[in-house]
N, C-alpha and C positions, 0 to 999 in steps of 0.2 A: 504493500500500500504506500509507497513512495511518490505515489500520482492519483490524483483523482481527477481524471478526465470524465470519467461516468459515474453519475450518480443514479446509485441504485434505488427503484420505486418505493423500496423498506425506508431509506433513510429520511431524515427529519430536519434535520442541523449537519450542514455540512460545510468546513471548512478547505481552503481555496489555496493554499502557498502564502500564510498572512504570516508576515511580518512586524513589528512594532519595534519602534526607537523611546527612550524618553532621555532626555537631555543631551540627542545627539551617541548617546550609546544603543548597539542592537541587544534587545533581548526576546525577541522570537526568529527564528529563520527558516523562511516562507514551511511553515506548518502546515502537514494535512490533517484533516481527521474527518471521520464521519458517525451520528452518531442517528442510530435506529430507532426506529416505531416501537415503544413496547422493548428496551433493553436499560439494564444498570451498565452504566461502560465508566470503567475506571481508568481515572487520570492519576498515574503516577509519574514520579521523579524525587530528586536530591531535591532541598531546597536551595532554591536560586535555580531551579531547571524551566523557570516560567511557567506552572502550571498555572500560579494566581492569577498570572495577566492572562493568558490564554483566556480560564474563566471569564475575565472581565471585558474582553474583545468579543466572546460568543455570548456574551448577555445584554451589551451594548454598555456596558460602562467606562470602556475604553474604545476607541475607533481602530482599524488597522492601518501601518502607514504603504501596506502594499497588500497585496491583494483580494479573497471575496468570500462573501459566505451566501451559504443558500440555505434558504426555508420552504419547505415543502419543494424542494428543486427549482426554486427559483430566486436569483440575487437578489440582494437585499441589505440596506441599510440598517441597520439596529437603531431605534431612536437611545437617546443618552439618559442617566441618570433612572435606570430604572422603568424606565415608558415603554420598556419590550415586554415588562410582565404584561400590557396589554395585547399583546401577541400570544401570549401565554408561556412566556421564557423567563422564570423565577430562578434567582443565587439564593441560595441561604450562605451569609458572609462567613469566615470565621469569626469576623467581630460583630457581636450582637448588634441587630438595629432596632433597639427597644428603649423605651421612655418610661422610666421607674415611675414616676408619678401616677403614669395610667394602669387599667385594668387590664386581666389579661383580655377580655373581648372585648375591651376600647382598641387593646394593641392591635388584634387581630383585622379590626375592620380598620384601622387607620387611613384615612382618605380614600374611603369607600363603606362610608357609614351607610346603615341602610336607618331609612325615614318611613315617617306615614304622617301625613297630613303636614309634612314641613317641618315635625318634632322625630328625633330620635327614636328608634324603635330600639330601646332599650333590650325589652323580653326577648326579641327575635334576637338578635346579636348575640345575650346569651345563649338562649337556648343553642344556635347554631354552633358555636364556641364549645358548649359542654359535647354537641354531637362527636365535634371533630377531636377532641380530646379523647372521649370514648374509645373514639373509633382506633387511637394511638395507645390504649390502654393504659390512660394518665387520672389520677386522681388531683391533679392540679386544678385547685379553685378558681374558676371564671371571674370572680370578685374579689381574686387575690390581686395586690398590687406589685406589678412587674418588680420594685425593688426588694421586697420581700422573699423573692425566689432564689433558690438556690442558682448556683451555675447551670448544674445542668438540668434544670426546671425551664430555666430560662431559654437552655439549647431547645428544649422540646415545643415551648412556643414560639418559637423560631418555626421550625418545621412544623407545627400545625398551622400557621400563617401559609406556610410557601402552601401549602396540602389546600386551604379551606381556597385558593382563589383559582383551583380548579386547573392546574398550570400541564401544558402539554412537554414542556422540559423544564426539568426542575435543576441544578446544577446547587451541591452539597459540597462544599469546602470544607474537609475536616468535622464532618456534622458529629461525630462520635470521641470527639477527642476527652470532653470533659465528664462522658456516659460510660455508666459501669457497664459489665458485660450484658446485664439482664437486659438495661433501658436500652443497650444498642441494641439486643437483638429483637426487643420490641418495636423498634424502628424499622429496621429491616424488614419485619412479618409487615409492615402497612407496606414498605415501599415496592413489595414483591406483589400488594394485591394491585396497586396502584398500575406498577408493570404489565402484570394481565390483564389489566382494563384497558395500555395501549400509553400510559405517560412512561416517556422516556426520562433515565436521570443519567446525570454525568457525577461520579460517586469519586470526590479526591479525597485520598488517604497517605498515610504514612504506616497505618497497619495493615499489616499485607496478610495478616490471619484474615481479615474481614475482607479484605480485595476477592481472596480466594473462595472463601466461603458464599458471599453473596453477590456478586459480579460475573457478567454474563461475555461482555470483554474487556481488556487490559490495552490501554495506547502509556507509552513509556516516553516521556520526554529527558534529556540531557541536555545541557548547558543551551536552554530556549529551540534544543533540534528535536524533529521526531525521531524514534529508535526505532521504533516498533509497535505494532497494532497483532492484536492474538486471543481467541479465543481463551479462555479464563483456564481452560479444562486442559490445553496444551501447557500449561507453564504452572512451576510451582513457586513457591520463596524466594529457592535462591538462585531460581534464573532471573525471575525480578529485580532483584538485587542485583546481580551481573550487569542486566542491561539499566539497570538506575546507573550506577558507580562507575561502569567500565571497567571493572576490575572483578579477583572472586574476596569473596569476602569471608575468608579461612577461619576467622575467631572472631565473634562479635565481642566477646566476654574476654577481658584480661585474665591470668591463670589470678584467682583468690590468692591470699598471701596472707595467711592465722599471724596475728598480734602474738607477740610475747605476753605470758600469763601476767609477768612481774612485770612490764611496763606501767608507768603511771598513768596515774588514771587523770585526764586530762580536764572532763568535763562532768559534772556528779549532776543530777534534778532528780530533788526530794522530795515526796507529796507535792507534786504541783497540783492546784484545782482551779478551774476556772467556771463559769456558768456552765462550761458545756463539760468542760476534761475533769474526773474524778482521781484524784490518790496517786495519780502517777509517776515511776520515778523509774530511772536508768544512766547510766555512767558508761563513759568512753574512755578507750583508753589510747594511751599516742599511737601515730601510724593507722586505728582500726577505721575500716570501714562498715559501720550498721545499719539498720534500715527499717524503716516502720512501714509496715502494709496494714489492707484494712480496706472496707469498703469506702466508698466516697459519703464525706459526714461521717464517719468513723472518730473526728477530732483529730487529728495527725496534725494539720496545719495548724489550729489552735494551739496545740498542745505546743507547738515548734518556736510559733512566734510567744507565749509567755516565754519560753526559757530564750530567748533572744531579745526579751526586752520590749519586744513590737505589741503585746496584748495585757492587761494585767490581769494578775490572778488575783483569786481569793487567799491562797495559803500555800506554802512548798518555800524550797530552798536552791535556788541557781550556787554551785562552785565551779569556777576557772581555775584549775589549777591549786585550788583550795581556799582562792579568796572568793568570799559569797557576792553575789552580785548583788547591786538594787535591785529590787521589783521596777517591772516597766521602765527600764530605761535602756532606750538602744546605743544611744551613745556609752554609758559605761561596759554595755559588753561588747562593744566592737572596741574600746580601748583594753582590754581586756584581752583579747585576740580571738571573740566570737564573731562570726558572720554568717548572715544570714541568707541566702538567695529565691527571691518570689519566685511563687510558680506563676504569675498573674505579670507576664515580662514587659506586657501592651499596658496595664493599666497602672503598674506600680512599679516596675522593674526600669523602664528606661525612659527619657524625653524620647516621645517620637520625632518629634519637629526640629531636634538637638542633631550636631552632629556625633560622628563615633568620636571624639577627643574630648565633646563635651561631659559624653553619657559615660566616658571615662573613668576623669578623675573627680566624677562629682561628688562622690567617698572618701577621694585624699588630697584636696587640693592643697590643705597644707603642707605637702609633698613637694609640690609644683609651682610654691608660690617664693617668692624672694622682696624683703624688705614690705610685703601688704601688697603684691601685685603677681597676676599671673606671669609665670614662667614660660613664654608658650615655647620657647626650645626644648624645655623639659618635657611638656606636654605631650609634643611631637614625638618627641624620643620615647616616649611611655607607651605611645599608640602604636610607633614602629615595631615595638620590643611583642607589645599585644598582638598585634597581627601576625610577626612569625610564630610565638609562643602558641596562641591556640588556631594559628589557623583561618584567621578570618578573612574569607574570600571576598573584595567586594575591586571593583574597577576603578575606584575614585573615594580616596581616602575622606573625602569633604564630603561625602553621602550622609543624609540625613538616615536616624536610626530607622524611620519609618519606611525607608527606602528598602531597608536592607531583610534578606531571604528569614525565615524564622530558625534557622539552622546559626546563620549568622550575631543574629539577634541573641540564641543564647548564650555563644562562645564570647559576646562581647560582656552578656553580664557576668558570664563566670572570669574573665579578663578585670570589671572593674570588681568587683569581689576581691579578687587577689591581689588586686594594685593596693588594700589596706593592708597587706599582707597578714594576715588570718592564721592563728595556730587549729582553728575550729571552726569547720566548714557545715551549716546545713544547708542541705540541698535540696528545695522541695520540687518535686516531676521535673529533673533534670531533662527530659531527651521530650514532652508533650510538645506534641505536632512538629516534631524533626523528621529527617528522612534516616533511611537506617545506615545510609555511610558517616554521616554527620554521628548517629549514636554511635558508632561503632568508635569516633573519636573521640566525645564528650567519656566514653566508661575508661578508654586510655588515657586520657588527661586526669580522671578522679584516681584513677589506679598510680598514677605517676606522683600525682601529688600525697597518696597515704606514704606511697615509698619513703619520701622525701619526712616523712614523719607529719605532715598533719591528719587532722583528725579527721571523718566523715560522716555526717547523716544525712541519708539517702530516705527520702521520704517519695513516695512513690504507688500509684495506681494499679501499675505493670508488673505482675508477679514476678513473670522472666526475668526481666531486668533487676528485683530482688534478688531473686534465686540468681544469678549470678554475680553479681556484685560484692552482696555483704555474706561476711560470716556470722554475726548474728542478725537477728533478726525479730522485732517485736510486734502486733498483731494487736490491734485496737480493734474496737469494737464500742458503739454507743457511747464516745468519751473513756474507755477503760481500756484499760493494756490486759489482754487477756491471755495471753502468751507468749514465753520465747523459746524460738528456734535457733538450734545449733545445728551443725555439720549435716549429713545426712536427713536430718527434721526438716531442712529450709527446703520444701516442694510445695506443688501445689495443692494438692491433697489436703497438707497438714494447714494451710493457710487461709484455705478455705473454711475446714472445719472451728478456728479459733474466730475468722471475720465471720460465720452466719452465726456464731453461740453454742455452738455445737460440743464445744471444746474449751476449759478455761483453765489455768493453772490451778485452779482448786482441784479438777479432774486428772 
């Protein structure tokens, strides 16, 4: 499929050799694709492989600056900003387009309220809203207010929006990133009825378990080029990965590396409790890398940011090294040598609008500063030294954070992290919504840095990525630490049974 001269009668959305520049740089080169009546077809790639913009050129949010797309087999302009969903061509973003202050079926009808007699028809809106919810197997309140919700509550009224306005392509960015296994594959059962009703979806992931499982084809993008179009059934994992990276990818996982028993113990939290986190307490010791699993809401992030200063607690005892911390204060445990890294890297983690030198050193500018004024030689120097150190691919060092691939975006926060240089690393969903050559360097960089003697907590969604990572391993459930796994223990089996209740240390 290196040509599409003929479009097939199946097809719906077919893309033409399209091209796209933005600032003078290329980031697609002239792309095919075609996407079917009635199919899930998955867009993979590395991040920075352009799948985003793709997206945004096949939904009209971007224009292409070379050449065409066709709809029902005929070219066509994409109106801008979202005005193809009147064509019946719906994104669900990765970044929510939702407004905390409204309901969820204010959100759902948002400029396309339905009326009667010139007034709001309140009832219908709901009831239509509870239909579509239903029908996603969501107990998500219609009169709940959107800032109320959870993340991945939020994801799900994302997609009962795209679902309720009836959309003949639907395009899912990452729709599952923030969804536990259950709620994604409750997704999935609508999107598969939706498919045999005849709506097409274009399904982009980074988990390639769910590519395989529920996707009908695979198109592979690399550095903005097409690689490859293939039936789902012909390819497995790690041909995926071959044609994502260009390379094979012989060990995702660093070989483990068990802590000395007698190392000291680096990091202690004692009875921590918070409104949500009960009694909790667990100790690191130098060089170890550990890891907290657990379902989503489980309290792992709660639990992370008390002992980091970022939450307050009701009761417990933070030590660095032996000296106790204050409660609630970030500043004294990042002087201390605690740091902390969001999993929230869009809303709390970096200036989007900032460049990469600014989103830098905005944790150490006393670092970079001389006589009360920025150093920008040092600055410079700090950014260079970042970029060989993790890796950070971008064309044009002056790029805004917002520009840059979400693969990149992480390697720079864990860059400004270490620019406070940190004996005490936590890491919440280090690798959420990366591609798996980038993970495969993010688990080399943490494994590189335990060597080097600091400390790690790995907080994390992804069992796999537990299970390879840490030697131990703790298991929350409803605010409680209900288990730990050692050696052998750390599967998913055992992980499972501690996050559903199944299993607690009293047991």
């Amino acid at each position: 499929m290196s040509s599409l001269n003929i479009v097939s009668e199946d097809d719906v959305l077919v893309a033409r050799r399209i091209s796209k520049f933005f600032s003078g740089v290329q980031v697609l080169f002239s792309v095919n694709f075609d996407l079917r009546a009635g199919e899930i077809h998955a867009l993979v790639g590395e991040n920075g492989a352009g799948k985003s913009t793709f997206v945004k050129v096949m939904s009209g949010f971007e224009q292409p600056d070379s050449g065409e797309i066709l709809y029902d087999g005929k070219p066509i302009r994409l109106p801008a900003n979202g005005a193809a969903e009147a064509l019946g061509i719906v994104i669900i973003h990765q970044e929510f387009n939702l407004a905390d202050h409204l309901t969820v079926s204010e959100s759902l009808f948002l400029g396309r309220e339905i009326t009667r007699f010139g007034v709001l028809d309140r009832k219908r809106m709901r009831a239509e809203t509870r239909a579509v919810l239903d029908s996603l197997s969501s107990s998500i309140d219609e009169d709940a207010l959107i800032g109320s919700l959870t993340v991945a509550d939020k994801q799900m009224v994302e997609i009962a929006k795209a679902i309720s306005k009836e959309a003949r392509v639907i395009f899912m960015d990452e729709p599952t990133a923030v969804l536990s296994q259950e709620e994604s594959r409750v997704l999935f059962e609508q999107v598969r009825r939706l498919r045999d009703r005849g709506t097409s979806f274009v399904f982009v992931s980074h988990k390639l378990n769910e590519v395989l499982e529920y996707t009908d084809r695979v198109t592979v993008l690399r550095d903005g080029q097409w690689v490859k179009t293939a039936p789902t059934s012909q390819l497995d994992a790690e041909s995926i990965a071959q044609l994502m990276v260009g390379r094979e990818l012989s060990s995702l996982y660093p070989t483990k590396e068990e802590p000395d028993v007698d190392e000291e113990i680096v990091l202690s939290a004692t009875g921590i409790s918070t409104p949500f986190v009960r009694d909790a307490s667990f100790e690191v010791r130098k060089g170890e890398i550990i890891g907290f699993s657990g379902l989503i809401g489980s309290g792992r992030t709660e639990l992370m940011e008390a002992v980091a200063g970022l939450r307050a607690r009701l009761s417990g005892t933070v030590r660095v090294k032996g000296e106790v911390l204050a409660p609630h204060d970030v500043h004294a445990a990042n002087r201390a040598g605690l740091a902390y890294l969001t999993k929230d890297r869009k809303a709390k983690g970096l200036l989007l609008g900032s460049r990469m030198a600014v989103n830098l050193t905005l944790q150490s500018l006393a670092r970079h500063c001389r006589h009360g004024y920025l150093d920008q030689a040092s600055e410079a120097a700090a950014l260079a030294r970042a970029q060989r150190r993790f890796d950070i691919r971008v064309r044009d060092a002056r790029v805004v954070a917002g520009r840059m691939s979400g693969g990149n975006q992480q390697k720079l926060m864990l860059a400004k992290v270490m620019e406070t240089e940190p004996d005490i690393i936590i890491i919440d969903e280090p690798t959420r919504g990366i591609d798996v050559g980038t993970k495969q360097q993010i688990y080399h960089f943490i494994a590189a840095l335990a060597r080097d003697g600091k400390s790690i907590v790995i907080v994390s969604s992804e069992m796999q990525e537990i299970i390879g990572m840490c030697t131990r391993v703790a298991v929350m459930r409803e605010g409680v630490i209900t288990g730990w796994l050692e050696g052998e223990e750390i599967n998913e089996q055992e992980i499972m049974r501690y996050s559903a209740g199944l299993k607690t240390m009293a047991s």
